[in-house]
C-alpha positions as CSV (number, residue, x, y, z in Angstrom):
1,X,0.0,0.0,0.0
2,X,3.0,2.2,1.2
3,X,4.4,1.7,-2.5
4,X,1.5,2.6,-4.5
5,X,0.7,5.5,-2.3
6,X,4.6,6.7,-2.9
7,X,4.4,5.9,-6.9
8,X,1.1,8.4,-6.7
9,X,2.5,11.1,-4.8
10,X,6.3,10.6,-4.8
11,X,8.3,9.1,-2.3
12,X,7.2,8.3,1.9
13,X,8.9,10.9,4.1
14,X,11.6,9.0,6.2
15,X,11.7,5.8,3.6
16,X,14.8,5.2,1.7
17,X,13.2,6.6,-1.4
18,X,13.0,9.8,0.2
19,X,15.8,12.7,-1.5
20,X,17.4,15.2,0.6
21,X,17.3,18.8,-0.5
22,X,19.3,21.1,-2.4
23,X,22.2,22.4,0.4
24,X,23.0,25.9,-0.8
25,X,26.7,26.8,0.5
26,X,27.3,29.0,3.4
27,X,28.7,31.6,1.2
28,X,25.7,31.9,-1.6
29,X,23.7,32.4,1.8
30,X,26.0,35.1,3.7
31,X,25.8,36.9,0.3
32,X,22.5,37.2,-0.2
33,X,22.2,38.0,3.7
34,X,25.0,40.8,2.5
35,X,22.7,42.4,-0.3
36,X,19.6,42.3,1.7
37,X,20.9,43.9,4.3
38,X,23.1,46.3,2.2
39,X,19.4,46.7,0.1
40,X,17.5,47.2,3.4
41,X,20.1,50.4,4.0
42,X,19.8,51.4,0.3
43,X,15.7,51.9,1.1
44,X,16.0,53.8,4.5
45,X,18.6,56.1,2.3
46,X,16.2,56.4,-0.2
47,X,13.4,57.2,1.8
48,X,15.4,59.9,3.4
49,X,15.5,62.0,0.3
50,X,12.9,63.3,-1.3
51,X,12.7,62.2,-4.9
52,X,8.7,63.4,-5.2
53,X,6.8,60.5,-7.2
54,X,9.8,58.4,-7.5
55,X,10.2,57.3,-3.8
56,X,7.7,55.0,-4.1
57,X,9.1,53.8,-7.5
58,X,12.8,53.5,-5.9
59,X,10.9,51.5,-3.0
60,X,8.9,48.9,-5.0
61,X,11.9,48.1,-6.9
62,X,14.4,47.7,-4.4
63,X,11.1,45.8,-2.6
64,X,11.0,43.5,-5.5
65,X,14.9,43.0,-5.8
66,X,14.7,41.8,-2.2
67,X,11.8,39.3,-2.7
68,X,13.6,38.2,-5.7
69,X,16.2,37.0,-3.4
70,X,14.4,35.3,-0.9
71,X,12.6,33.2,-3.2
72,X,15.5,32.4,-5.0
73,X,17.8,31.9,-2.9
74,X,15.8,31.0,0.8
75,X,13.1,29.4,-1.3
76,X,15.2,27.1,-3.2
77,X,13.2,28.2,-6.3
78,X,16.8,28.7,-8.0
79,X,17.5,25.1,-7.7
80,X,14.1,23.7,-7.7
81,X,12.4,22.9,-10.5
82,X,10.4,25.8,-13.8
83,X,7.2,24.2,-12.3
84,X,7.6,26.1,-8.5
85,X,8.9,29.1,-10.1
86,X,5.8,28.7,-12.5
87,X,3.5,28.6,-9.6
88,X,5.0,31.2,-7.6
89,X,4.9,33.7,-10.5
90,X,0.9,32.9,-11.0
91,X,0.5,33.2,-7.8
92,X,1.7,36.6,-7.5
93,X,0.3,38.0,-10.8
94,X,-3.0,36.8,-9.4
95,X,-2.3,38.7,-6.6
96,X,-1.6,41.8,-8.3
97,X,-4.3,41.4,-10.7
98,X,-7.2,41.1,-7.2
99,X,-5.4,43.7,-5.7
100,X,-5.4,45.7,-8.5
101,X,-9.4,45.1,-9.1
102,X,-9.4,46.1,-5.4
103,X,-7.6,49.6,-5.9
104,X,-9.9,50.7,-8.9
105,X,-12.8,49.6,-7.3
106,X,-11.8,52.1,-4.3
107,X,-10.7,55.2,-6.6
108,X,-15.0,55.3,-7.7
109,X,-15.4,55.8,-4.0
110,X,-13.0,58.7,-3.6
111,X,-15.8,61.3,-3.8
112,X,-17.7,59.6,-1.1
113,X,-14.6,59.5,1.5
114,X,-13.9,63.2,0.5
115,X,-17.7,64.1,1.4
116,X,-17.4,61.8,4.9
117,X,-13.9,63.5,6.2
118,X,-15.4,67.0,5.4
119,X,-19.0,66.0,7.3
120,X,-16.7,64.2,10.5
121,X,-14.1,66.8,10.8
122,X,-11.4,64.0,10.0
């Protein structure tokens, strides 16, 4: 039963069958602690001058650089196989795309909050 189960849905957990995972070496991971954390100062820099418009730009992108490296590197998705990173980057693009519904949806009630704050004082 253990066998058919295993042929199914891959190997049992603690049989022989089972493989051990990708070992990334201690240096890949101290340098992608180094560029996070040197990315992490890079943002609070960035925040501290005013760029107008663009601070949010400079944010999402430094943001996204240091998602990029988590998943890649803390995720395994590097060394895993296109499937994952296939299913990761669907899962985020549906993301955006519900959140994105979400944000025009609220711009139609703008009006509405304007009229509220002005009524309440807020």
């Amino acid at each position: 039963m253990q066998h058919a189960v295993a042929e199914r849905n891959g190997p049992v957990v603690g049989s022989a069958q089972h493989t051990s995972a990708h070992v990334v070496p201690l240096r890949v991971l101290l340098g992608v602690f180094a560029a996070l954390v040197v990315l992490t100062y890079l943002t609070v820099k960035v925040a501290q001058v005013d760029l107008g418009a663009w601070n949010l730009f400079g944010a999402l992108v430094i943001a996204s650089i240091k998602a990029a490296l988590v998943a890649l590197y803390f995720m395994h998705l590097r060394y895993d196989s296109a499937f994952y990173s296939f299913l990761f980057v669907t899962g985020l693009a549906f993301l955006v795309m519900f959140l994105g519904f979400t944000l025009i949806d609220a711009v139609a009630y703008q009006p509405d909050i304007e009229e509220f704050r002005q009524a309440t004082g807020v």
